[in-house]
C-alpha positions in Angstrom: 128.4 65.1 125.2 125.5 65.0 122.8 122.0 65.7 124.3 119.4 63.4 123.5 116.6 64.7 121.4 113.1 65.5 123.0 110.3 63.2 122.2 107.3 65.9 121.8 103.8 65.7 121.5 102.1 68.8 119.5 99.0 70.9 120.8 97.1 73.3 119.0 93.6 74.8 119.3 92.0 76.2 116.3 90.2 79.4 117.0 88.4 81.4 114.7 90.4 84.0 112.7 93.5 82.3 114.4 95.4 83.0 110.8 96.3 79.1 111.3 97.2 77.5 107.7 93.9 75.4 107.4 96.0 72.5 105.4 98.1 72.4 107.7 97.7 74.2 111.5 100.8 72.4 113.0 103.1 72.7 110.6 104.8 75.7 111.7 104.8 74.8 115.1 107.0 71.1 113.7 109.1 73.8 112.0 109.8 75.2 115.3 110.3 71.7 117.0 112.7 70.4 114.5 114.8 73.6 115.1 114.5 73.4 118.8 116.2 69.8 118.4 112.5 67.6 119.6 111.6 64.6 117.5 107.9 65.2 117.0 106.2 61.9 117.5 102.3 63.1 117.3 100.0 66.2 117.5 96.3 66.3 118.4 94.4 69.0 117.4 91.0 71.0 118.6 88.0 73.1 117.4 86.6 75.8 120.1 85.1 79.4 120.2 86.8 79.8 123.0 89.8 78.1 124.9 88.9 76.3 128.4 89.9 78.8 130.9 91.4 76.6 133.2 93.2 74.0 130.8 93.0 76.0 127.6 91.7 72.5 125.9 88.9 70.2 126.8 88.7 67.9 129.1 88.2 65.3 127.1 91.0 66.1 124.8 93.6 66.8 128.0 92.7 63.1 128.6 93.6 61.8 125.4 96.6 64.0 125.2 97.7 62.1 128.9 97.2 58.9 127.2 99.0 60.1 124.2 102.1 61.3 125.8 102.5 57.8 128.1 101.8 56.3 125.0 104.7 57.3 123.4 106.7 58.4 126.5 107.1 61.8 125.2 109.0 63.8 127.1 107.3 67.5 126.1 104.5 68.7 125.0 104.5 72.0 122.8 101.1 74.4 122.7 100.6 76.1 119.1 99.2 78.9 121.2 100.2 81.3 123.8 99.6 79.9 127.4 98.8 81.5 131.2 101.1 80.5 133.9 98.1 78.8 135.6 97.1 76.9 132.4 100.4 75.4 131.8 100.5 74.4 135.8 97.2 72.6 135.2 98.2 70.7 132.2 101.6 69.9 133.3 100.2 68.4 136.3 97.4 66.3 134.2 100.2 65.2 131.1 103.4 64.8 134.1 105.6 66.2 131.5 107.2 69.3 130.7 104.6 71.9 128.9 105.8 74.9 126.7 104.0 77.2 125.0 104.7 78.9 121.3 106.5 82.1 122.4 108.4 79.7 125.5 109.4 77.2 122.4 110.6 80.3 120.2 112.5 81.7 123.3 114.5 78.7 123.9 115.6 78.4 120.1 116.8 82.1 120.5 118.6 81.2 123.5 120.7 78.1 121.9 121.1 80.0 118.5 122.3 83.2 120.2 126.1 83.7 118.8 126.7 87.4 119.9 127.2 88.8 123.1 124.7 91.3 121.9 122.2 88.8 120.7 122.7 86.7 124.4 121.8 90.1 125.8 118.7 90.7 124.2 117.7 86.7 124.8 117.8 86.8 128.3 115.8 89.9 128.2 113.5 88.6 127.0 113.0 85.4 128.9 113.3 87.4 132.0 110.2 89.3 130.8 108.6 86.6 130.0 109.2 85.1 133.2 108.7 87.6 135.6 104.6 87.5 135.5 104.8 83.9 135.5 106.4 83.4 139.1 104.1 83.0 141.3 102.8 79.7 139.2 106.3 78.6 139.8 105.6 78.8 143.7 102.3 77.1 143.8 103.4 74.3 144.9 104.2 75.7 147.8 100.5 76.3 148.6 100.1 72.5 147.9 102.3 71.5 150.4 100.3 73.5 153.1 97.0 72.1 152.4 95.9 74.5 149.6 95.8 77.4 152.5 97.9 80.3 150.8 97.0 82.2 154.2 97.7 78.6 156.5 100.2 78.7 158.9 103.8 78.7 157.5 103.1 79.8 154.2 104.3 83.6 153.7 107.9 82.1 155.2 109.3 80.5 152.3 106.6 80.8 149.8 106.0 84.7 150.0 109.1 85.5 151.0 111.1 83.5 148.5 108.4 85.3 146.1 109.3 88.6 146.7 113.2 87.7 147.0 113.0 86.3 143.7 110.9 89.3 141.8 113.2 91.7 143.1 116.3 89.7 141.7 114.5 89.6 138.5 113.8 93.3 138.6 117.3 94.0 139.2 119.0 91.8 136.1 115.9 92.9 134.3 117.3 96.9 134.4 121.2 95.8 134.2 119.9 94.1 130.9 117.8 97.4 129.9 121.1 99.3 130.6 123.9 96.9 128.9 121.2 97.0 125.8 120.5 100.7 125.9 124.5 100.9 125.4 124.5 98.4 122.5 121.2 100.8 121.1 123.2 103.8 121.5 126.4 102.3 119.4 124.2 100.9 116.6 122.2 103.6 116.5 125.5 105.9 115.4 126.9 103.3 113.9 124.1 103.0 111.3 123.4 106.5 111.0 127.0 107.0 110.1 127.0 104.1 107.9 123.8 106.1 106.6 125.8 108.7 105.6 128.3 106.9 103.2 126.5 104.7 101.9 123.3 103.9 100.6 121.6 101.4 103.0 119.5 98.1 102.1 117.7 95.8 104.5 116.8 92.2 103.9 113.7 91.2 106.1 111.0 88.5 105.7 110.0 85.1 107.0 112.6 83.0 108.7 113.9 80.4 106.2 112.9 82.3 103.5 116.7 82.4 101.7 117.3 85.6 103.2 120.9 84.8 104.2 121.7 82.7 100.9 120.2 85.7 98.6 123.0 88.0 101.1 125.8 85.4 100.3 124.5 85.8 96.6 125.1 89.0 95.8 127.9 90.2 98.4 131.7 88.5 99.6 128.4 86.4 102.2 129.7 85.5 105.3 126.4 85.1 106.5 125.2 81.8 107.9 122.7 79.9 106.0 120.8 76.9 107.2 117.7 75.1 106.0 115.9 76.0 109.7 113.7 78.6 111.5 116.2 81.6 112.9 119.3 80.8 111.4 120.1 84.4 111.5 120.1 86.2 115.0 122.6 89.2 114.4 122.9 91.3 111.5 125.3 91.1 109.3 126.5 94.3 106.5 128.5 94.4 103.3 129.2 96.0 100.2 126.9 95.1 97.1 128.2 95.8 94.3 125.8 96.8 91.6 127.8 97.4 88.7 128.6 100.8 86.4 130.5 102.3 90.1 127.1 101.8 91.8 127.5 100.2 95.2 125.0 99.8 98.5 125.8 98.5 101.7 123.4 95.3 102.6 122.3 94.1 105.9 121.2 90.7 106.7 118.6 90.3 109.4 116.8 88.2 111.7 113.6 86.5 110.4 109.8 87.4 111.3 107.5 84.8 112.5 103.7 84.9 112.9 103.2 86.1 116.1 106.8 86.8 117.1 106.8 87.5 121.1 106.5 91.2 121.4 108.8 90.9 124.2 111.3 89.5 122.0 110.8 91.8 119.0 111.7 94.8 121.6 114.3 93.0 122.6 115.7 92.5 119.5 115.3 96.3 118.4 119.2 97.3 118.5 119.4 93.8 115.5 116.0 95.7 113.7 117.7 98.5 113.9 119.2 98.5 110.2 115.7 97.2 108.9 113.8 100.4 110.6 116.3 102.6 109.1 117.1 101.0 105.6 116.7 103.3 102.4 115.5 100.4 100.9 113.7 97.1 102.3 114.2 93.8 100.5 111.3 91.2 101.6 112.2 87.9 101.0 109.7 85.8 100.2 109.5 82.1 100.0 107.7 81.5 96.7 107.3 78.0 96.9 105.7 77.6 100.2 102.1 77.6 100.1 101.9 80.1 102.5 103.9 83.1 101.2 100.9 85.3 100.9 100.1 84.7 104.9 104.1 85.5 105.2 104.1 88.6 103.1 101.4 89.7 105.9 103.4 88.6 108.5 106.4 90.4 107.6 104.6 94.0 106.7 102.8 93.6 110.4 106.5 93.2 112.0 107.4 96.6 109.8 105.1 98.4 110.7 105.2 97.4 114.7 109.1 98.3 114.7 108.8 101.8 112.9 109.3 100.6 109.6 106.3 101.3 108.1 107.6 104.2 105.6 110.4 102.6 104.0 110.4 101.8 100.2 109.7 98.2 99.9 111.2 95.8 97.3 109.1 92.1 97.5 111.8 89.2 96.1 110.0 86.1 95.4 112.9 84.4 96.6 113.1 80.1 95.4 111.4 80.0 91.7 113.6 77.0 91.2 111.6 75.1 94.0 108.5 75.5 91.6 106.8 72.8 89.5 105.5 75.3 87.5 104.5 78.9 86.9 100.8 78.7 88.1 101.6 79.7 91.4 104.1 82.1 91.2 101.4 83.8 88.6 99.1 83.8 91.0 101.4 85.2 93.4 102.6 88.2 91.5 99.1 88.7 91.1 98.2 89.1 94.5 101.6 91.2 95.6 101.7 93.2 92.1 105.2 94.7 91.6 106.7 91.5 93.4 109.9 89.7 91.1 110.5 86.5 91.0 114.4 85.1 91.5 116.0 82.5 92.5 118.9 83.0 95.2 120.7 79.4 94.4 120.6 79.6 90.6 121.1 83.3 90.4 117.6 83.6 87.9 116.1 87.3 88.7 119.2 88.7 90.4 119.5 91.2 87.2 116.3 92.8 87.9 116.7 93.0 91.4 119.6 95.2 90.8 118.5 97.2 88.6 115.2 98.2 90.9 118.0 98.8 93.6 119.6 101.2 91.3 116.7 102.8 90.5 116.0 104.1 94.2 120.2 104.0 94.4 119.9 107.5 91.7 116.6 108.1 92.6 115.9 110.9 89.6 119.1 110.4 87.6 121.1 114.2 86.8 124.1 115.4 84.8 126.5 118.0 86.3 129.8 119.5 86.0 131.6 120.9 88.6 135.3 121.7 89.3 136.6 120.6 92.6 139.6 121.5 94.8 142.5 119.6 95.4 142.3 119.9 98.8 138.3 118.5 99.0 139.4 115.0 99.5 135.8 114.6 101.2 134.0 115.6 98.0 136.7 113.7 95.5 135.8 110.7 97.5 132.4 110.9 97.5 131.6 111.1 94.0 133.9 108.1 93.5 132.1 105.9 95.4 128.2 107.5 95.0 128.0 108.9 91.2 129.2 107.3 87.6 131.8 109.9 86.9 131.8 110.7 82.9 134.5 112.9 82.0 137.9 114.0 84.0 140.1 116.4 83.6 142.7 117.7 86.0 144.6 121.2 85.9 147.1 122.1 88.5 144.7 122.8 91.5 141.7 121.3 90.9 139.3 118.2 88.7 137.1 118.6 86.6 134.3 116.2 86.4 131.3 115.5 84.6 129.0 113.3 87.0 125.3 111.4 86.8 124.0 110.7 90.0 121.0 110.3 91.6 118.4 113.3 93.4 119.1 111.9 96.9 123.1 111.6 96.1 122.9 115.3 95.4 121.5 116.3 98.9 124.2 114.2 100.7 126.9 115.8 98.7 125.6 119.2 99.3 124.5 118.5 102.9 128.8 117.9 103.3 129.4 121.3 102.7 131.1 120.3 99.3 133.5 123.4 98.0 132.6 122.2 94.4 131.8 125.0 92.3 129.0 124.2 89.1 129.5 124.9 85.9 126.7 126.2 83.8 123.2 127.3 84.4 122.7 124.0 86.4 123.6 125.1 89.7 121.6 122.9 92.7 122.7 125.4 95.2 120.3 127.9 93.1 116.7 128.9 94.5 114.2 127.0 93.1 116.5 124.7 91.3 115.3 121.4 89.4 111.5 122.8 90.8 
């Protein structure tokens, strides 16, 4: 049976150095309504140095946001900003609908998008920590029912009590959670470590509904969903790119960033990060026609650096040229993130360049070498099929020949196998001091 969209009222309160897009605060926050499945049917919008401790807005603007919501019988109301247990109790009693808050909103979206048993896991996770400080506002009415006395007769019985009952059953799902996830960690962990080892690794990150997943279902078999909303990707998803001339990386398509992404949720998610924080190679994905790419760009390095990805070679993809009146923008763009190419996922513009930058930190310093390897070294054979250009062959009875380019970082993986090639020539990497 279909569910009945949400008639929602937005909220926000402009602070200063917020990072709020000045032309257009709320938009974000309608982004993340329309994906959440509400039918936004008016904001209202205030100015402070400060929020109102008790109500976060003013008094005068809780009243007009009462009178707004009967207006229009709305059936939610959705904060731009992060909100206290005790503030949401206030409002919600002022408004007599529903209040959420930005990280509750993003939660719940994670929750009905989550596909995996892996990415359920790391939901609930998260909601639970989220909801854990937040109980005792859940029990206040409890007080209420008692006169307001949270010491009056018949109180601790089923308001305390219950209280404690119900932290400890948090506290216990919370570290069955922490456990099941630690497992997941564990697998992933090998998993891309081994993958590491193989292959050449590339991560696509950026802003949610930047094109990540259609640029990943450009330039591989795809498989990854693609939709024109916030978080349409929640798991990761890995395959071969092929870059041409025998060179080949394996690419991994994330889960997007969003300004001020619950931390909660973000360590949650850390087994899905898990190929972005250990990527050779980071593709950011930017959205070159929205207005506020350069605000994402920030967004995106911030999430890099909080989940240990601060060190990784970056590539910046100004993803959706084709969305672009005209070059003015994207000028100014490159401008302010210099070495940043412009492509177009849908109509395949820029794709050429992109893999020739991957190639270049594929081979890293390109070298020549001839070696002559066993028969019996199936390890090496098969590595230098799939992670050099192989020039020459030529087979005798117990061993190949080959004359190989590869890359720096190829050559320390091959020799790091314990290869039993043996070099020909005065170009022996296994030398001291060789290529120094």
């Amino acid at each position: 049976m279909a569910v009945a969209a949400e008639k929602a009222v937005l909220v926000g309160l402009l602070l200063p150095n917020d990072g709020l897009d000045p032309h257009d605060p709320l938009g974000e926050l309608r982004a993340l309504a329309d994906t959440a499945g509400a039918v936004v049917v008016d904001s209202i919008m205030q100015k402070r140095s400060k929020p109102e401790a008790s109500t976060f807005i003013g008094k005068g603007k809780l009243q007009e946001l009462k009178e707004m919501v009967k207006l229009h019988e709305a059936q939610v109301v959705l904060f731009e900003n992060d909100l206290s247990p005790s503030q949401i109790a206030n409002i919600e009693e002022q408004v007599e609908v529903k209040v959420l808050d930005r990280s509750e909103l993003i939660l719940d979206i994670f929750a009905a998008r989550a596909q995996t048993s892996e990415a359920r896991l790391q939901v609930e996770l998260a909601q639970l920590e989220y909801t854990y400080p937040r109980l005792r506002a859940m029990w206040s009415h409890l007080e209420r029912i008692v006169g307001g006395s949270p010491t009056g007769i018949g109180t601790r019985g089923p308001g305390e009590q219950q209280l404690e009952i119900d932290r400890r059953i948090v506290q216990r799902k919370k570290a069955q959670l922490k456990r099941e996830i630690a497992e997941v960690q564990a697998r992933k962990t090998r998993e891309v470590a081994a993958r590491k080892l193989e292959h050449f690794t590339v991560g696509v990150v950026g802003y949610t509904n930047a094109g990540k997943s259609t640029f990943f279902n450009a330039v591989t078999e795809g498989g990854a969903y693609a939709d024109n909303k916030l978080f349409a990707t929640l798991s990761t998803r890995t395959r071969l790119w092929k870059l041409g001339d025998g060179d080949q990386v394996m690419l991994s398509d994330t889960v997007g960033f969003v300004r001020n992404l619950p931390h909660h949720l973000v360590a949650s998610f850390k087994a899905t990060l898990e190929e972005a924080v250990n990527a050779d190679l980071l593709l950011i994905i930017l959205d070159a026609a929205d207005p506020n790419a350069r605000r994402m760009y920030e967004t995106v390095t911030e999430v890099l650096d909080d989940i240990g990805a601060k060190d990784n070679p970056r590539l910046i993809v100004l993803n959706k040229t084709d969305k672009l009146e005209n070059n003015a923008e994207l000028l100014t763009l490159t401008r302010e993130i210099p070495g940043s190419l412009p492509a177009s996922a849908v109509t395949g513009v820029g794709i050429d360049k992109i893999v020739e930058h991957v190639r270049t930190a594929l081979r890293g310093r390109s070298i020549e070498l001839t070696m002559t390897i066993p028969h019996g070294d199936g390890k090496t054979l098969q590595f230098l099929e799939t992670r050099a250009v192989i020039l020459d062959r030529q087979y005798d009875l117990d061993a190949v020949r080959l004359h190989v380019r590869m890359g720096r970082r190829q050559l320390d993986q091959l020799l790091s196998m314990g290869t039993q090639a043996q070099w020909e020539g005065k170009a022996n990497p296994t030398s001291p001091g060789w290529g120094r």
